[in-house]
N, CA, C and O atoms as a CHARMM CRD file, in Angstrom:
* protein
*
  256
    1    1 UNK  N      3.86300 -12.44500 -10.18600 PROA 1      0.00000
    2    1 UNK  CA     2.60300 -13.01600 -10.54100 PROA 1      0.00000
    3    1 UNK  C      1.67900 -11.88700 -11.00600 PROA 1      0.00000
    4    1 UNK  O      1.77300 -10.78400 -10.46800 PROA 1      0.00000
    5    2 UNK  N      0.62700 -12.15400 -12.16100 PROA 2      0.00000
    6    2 UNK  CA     0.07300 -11.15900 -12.65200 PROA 2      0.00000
    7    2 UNK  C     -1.60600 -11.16900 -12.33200 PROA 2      0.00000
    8    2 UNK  O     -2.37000 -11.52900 -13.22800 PROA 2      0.00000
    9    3 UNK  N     -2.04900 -10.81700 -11.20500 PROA 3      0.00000
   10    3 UNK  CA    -3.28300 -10.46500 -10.52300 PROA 3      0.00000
   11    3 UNK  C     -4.45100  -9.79500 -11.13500 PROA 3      0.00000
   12    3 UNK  O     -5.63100  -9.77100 -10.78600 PROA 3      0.00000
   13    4 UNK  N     -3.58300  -9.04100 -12.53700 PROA 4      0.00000
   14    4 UNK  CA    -4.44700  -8.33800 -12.95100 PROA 4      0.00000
   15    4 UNK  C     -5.24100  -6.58100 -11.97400 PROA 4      0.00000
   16    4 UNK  O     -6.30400  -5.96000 -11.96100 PROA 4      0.00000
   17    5 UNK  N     -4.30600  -6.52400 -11.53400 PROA 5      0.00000
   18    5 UNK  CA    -4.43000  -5.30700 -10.64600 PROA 5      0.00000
   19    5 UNK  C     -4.39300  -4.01500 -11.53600 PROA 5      0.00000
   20    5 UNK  O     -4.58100  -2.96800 -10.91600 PROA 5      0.00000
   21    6 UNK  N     -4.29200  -3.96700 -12.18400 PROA 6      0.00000
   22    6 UNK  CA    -3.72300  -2.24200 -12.81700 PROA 6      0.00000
   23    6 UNK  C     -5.20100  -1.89500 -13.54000 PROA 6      0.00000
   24    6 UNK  O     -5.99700  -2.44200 -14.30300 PROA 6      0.00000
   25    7 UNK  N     -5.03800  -0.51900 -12.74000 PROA 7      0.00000
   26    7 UNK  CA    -6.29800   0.73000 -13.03100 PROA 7      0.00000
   27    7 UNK  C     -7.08100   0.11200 -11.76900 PROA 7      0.00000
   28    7 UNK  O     -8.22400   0.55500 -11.65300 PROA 7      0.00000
   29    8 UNK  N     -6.69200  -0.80500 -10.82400 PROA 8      0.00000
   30    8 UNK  CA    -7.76800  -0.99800  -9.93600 PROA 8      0.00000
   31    8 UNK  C     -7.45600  -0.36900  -8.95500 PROA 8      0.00000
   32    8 UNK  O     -6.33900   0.14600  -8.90600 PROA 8      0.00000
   33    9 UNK  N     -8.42800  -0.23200  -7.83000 PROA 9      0.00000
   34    9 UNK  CA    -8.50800   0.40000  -6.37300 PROA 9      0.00000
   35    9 UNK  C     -8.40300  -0.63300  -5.31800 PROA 9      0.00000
   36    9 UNK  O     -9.03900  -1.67000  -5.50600 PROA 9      0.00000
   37   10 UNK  N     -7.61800  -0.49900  -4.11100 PROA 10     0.00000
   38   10 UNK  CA    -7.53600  -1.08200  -2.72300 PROA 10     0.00000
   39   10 UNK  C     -7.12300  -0.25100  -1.53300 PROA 10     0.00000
   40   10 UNK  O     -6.31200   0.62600  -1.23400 PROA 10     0.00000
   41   11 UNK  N     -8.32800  -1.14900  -0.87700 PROA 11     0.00000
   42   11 UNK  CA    -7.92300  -0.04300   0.71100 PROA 11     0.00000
   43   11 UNK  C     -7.40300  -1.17900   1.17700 PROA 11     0.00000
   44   11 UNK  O     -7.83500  -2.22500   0.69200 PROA 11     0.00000
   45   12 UNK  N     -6.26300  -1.24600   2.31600 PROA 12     0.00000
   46   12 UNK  CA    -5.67500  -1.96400   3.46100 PROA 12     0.00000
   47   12 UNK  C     -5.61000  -1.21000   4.82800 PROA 12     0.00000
   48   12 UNK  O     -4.97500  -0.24900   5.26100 PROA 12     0.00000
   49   13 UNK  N     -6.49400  -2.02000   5.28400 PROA 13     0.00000
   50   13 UNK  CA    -6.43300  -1.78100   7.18500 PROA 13     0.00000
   51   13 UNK  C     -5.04300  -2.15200   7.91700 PROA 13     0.00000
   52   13 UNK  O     -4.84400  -3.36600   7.93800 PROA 13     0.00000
   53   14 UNK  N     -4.72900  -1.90600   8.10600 PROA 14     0.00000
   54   14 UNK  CA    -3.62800  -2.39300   9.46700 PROA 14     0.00000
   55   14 UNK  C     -1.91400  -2.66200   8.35000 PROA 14     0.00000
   56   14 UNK  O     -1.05800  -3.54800   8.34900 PROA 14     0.00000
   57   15 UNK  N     -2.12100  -1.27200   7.48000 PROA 15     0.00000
   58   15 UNK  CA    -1.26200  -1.96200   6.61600 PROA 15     0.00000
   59   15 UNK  C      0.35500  -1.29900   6.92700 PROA 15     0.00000
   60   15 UNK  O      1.32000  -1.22000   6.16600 PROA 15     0.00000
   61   16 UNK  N      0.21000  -0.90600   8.25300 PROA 16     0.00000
   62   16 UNK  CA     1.52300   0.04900   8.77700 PROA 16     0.00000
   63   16 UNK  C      3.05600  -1.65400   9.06500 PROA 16     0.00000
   64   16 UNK  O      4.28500  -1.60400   9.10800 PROA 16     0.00000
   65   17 UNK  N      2.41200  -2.44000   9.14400 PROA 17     0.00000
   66   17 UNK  CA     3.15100  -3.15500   9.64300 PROA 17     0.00000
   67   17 UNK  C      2.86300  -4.67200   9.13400 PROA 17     0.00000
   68   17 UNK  O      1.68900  -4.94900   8.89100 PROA 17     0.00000
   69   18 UNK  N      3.93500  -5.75000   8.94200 PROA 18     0.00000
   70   18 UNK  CA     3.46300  -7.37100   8.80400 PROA 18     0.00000
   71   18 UNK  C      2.50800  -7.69700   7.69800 PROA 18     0.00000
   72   18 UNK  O      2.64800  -6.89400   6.77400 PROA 18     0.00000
   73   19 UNK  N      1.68900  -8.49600   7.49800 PROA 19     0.00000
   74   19 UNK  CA     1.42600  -9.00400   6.29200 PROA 19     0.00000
   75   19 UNK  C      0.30100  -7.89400   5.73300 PROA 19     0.00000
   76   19 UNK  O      0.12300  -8.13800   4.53900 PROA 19     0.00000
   77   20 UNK  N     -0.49100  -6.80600   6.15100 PROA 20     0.00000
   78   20 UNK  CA    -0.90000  -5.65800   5.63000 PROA 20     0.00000
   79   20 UNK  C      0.02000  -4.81700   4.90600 PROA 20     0.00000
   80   20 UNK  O     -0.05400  -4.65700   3.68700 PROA 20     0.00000
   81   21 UNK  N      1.12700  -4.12800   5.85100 PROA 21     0.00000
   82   21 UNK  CA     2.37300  -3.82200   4.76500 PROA 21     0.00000
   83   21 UNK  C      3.13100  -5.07400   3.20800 PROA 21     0.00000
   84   21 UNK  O      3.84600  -4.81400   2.24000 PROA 21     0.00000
   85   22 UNK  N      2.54700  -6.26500   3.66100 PROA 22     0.00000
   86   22 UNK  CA     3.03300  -6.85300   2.74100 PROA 22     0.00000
   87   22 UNK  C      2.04900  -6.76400   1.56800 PROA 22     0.00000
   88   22 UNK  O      2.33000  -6.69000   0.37200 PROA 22     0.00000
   89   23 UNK  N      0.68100  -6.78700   2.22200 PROA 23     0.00000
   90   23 UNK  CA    -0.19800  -6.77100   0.76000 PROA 23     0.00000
   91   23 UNK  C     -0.72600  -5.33300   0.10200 PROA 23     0.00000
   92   23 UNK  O     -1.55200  -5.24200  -0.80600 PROA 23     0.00000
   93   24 UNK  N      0.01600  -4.11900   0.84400 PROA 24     0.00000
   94   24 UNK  CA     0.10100  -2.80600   0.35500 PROA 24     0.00000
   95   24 UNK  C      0.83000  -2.93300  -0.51100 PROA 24     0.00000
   96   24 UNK  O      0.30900  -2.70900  -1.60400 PROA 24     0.00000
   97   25 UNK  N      2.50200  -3.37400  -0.55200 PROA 25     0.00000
   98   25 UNK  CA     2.77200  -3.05800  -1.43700 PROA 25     0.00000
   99   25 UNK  C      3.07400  -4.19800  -2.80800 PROA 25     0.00000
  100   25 UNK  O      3.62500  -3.91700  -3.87200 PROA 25     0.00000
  101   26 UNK  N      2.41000  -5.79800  -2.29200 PROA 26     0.00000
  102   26 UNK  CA     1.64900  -6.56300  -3.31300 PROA 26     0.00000
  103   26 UNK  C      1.39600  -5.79200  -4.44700 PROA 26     0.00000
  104   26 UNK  O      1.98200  -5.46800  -5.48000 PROA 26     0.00000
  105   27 UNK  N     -0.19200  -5.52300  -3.63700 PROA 27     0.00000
  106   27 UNK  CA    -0.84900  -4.21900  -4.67000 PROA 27     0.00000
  107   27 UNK  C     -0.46000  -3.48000  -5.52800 PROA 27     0.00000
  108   27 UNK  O     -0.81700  -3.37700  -6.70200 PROA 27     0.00000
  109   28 UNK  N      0.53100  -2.77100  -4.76900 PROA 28     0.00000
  110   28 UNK  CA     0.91200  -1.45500  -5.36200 PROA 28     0.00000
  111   28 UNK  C      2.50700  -2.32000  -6.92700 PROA 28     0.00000
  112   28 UNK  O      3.01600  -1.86900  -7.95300 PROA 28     0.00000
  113   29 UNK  N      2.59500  -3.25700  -6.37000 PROA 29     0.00000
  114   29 UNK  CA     3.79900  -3.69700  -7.91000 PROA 29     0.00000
  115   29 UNK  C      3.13300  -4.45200  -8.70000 PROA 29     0.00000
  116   29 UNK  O      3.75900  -4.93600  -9.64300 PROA 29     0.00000
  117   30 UNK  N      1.50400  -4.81300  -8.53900 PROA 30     0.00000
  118   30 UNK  CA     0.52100  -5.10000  -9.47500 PROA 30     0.00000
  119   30 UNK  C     -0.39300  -4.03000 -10.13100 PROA 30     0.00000
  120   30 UNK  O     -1.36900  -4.24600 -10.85000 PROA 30     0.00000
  121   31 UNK  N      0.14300  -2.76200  -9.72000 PROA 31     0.00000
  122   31 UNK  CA    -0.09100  -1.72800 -10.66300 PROA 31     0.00000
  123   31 UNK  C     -1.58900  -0.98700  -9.97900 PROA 31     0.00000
  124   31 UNK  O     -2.08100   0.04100 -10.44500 PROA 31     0.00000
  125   32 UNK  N     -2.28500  -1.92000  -8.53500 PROA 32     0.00000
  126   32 UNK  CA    -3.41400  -0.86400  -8.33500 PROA 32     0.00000
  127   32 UNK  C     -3.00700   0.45300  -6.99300 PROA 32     0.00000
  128   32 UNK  O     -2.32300   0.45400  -5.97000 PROA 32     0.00000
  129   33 UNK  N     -3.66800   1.22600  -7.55300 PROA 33     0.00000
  130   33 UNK  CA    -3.82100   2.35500  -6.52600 PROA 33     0.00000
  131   33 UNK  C     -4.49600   1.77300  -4.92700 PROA 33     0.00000
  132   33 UNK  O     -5.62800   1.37500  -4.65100 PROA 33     0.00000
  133   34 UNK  N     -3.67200   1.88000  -4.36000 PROA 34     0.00000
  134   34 UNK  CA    -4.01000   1.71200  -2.58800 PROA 34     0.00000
  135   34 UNK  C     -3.85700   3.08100  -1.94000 PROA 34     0.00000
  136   34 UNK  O     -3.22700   4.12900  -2.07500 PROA 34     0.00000
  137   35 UNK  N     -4.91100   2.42100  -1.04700 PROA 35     0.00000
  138   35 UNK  CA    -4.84900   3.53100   0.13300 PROA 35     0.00000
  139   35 UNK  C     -4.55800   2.58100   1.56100 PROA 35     0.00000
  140   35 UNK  O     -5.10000   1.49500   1.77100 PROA 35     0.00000
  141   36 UNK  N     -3.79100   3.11000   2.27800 PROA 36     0.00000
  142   36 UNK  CA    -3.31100   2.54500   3.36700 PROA 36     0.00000
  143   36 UNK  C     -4.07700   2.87200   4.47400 PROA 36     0.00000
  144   36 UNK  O     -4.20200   4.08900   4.60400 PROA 36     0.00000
  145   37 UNK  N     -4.73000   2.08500   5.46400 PROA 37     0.00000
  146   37 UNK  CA    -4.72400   3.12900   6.92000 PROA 37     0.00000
  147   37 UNK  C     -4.27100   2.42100   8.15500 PROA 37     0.00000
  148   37 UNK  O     -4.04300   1.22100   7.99800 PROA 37     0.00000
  149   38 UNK  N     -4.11700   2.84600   9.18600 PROA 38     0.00000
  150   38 UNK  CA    -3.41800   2.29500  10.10200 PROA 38     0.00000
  151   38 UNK  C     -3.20300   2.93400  11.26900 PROA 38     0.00000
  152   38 UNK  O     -3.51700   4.11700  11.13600 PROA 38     0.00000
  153   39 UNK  N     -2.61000   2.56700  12.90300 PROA 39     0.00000
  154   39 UNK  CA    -2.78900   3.40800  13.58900 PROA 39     0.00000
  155   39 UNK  C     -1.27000   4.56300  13.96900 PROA 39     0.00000
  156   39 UNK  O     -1.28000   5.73600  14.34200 PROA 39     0.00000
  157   40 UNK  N     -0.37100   3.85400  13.75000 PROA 40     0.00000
  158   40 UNK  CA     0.84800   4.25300  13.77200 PROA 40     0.00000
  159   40 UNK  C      1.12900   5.42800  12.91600 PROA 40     0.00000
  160   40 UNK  O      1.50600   4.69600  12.00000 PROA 40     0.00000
  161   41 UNK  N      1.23900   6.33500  12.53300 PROA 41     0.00000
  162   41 UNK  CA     1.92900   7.57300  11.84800 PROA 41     0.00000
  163   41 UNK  C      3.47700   7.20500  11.59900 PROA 41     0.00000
  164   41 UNK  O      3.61000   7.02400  10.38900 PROA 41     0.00000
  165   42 UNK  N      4.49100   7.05600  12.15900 PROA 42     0.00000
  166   42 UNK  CA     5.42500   6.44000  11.51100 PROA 42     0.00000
  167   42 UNK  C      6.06900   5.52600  10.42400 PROA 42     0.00000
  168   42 UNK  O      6.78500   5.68800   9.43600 PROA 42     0.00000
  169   43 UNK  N      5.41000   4.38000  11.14300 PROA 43     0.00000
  170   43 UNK  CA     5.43100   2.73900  10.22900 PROA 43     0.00000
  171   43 UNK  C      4.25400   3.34900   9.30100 PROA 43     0.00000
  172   43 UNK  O      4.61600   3.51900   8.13700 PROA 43     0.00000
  173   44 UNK  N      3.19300   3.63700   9.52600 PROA 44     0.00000
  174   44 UNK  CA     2.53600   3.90700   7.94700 PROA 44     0.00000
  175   44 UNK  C      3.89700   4.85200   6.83900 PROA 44     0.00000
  176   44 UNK  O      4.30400   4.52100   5.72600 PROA 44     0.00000
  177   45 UNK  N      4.21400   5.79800   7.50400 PROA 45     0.00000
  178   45 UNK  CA     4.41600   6.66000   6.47200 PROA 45     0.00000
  179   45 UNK  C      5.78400   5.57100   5.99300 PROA 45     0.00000
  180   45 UNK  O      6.14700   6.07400   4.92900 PROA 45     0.00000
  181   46 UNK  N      6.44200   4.68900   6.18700 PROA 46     0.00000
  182   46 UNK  CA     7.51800   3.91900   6.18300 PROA 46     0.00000
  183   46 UNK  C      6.79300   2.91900   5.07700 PROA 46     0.00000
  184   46 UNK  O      7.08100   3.06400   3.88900 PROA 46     0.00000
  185   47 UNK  N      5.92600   1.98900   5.45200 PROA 47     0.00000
  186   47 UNK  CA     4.72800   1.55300   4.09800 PROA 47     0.00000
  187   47 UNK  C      4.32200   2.29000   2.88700 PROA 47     0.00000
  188   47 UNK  O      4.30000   1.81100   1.75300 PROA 47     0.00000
  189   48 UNK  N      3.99000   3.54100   3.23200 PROA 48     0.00000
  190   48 UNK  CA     4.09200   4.35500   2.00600 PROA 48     0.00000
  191   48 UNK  C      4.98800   4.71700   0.86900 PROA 48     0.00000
  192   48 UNK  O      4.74500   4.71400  -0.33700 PROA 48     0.00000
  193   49 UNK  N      6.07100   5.03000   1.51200 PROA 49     0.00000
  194   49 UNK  CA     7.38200   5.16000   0.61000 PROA 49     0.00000
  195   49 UNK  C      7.77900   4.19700   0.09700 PROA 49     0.00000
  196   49 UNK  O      8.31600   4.16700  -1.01000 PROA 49     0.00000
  197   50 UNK  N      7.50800   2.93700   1.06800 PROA 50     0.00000
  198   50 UNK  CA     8.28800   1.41800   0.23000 PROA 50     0.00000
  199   50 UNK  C      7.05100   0.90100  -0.99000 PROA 50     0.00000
  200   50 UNK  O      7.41100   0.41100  -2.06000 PROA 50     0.00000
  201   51 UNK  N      6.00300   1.04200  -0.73700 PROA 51     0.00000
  202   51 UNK  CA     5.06100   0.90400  -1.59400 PROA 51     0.00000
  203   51 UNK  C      5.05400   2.06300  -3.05600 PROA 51     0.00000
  204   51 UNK  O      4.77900   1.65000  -4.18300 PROA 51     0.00000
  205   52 UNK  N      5.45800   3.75600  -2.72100 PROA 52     0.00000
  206   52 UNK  CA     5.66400   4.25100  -3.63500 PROA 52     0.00000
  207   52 UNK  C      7.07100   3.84500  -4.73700 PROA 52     0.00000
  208   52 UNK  O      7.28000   4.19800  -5.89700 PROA 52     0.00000
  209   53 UNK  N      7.65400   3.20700  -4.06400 PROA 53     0.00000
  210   53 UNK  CA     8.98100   3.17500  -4.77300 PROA 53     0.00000
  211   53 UNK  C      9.01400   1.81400  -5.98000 PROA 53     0.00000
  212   53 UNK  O      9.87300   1.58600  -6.83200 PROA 53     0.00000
  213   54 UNK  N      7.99400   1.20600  -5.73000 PROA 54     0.00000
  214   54 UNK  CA     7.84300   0.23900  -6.73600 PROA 54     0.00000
  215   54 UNK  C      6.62800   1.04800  -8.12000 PROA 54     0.00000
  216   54 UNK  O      5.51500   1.55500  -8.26400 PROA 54     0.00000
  217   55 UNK  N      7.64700   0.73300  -8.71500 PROA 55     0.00000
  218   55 UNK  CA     6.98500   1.19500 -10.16800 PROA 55     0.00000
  219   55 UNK  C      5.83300   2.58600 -10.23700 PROA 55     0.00000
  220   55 UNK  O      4.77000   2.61500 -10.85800 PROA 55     0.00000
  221   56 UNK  N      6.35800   3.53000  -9.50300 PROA 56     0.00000
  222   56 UNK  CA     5.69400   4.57400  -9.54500 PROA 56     0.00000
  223   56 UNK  C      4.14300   4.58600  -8.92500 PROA 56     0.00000
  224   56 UNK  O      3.49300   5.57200  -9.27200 PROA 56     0.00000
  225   57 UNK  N      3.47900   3.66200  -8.08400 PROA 57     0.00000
  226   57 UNK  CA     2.25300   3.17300  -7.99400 PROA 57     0.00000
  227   57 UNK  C      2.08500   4.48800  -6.89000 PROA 57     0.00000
  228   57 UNK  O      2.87200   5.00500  -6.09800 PROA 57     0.00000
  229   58 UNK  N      0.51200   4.78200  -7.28800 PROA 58     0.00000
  230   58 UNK  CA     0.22100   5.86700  -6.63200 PROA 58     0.00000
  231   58 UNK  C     -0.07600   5.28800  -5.04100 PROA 58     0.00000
  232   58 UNK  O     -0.52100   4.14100  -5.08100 PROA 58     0.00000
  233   59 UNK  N      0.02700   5.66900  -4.07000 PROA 59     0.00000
  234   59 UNK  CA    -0.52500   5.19800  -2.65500 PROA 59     0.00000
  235   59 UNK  C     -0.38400   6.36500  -1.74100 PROA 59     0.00000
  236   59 UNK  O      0.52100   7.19100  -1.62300 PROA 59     0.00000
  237   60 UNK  N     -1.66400   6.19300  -1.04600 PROA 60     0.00000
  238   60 UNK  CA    -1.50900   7.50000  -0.24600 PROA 60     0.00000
  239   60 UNK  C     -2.05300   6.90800   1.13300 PROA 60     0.00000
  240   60 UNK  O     -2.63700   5.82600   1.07300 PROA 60     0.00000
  241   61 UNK  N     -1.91300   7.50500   2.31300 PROA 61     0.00000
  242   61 UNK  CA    -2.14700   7.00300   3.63800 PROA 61     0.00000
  243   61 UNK  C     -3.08600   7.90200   4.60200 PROA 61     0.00000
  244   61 UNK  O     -3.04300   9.12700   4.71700 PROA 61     0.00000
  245   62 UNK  N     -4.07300   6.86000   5.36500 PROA 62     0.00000
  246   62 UNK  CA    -4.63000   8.22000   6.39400 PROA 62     0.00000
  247   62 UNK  C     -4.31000   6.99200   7.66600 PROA 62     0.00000
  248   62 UNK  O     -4.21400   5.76800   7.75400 PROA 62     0.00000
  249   63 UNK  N     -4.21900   8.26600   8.58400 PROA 63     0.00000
  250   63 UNK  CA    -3.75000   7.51100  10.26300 PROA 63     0.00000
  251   63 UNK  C     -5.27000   7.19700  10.91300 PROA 63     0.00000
  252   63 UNK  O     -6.26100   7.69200  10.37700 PROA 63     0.00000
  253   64 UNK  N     -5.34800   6.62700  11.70500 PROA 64     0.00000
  254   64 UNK  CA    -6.84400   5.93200  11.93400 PROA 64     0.00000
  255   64 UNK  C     -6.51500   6.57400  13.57200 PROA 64     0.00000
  256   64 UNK  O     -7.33800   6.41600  14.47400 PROA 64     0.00000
């Protein structure tokens, strides 16, 4: 589906895990730049990579 996301910006709270990880990387195969945060250091950095791996989308993470 085309959201119209690309060149845009999103932050996601709680996006280490469940439907936050799901709309990180939503985002990120609609072409906008996310930033993730979350409390886990693991499962984030696990969101990150699966979110980078779709179509090159930039995403970067901070631990809360």
């Amino acid at each position: 589906m085309e959201l119209g996301l690309g060149g845009k910006a999103a932050i996601v709270t709680g996006g280490s895990k469940g439907i936050g990880r799901a709309t990180a990387i939503g985002f990120a195969l609609e072409g906008a730049s996310v930033l993730v945060c979350a409390r886990g250091r693991e499962a984030l950095d696990e969101t990150v990579k699966l979110a980078r791996g779709r179509d090159g989308a930039r995403v970067e993470a901070i631990q809360a």
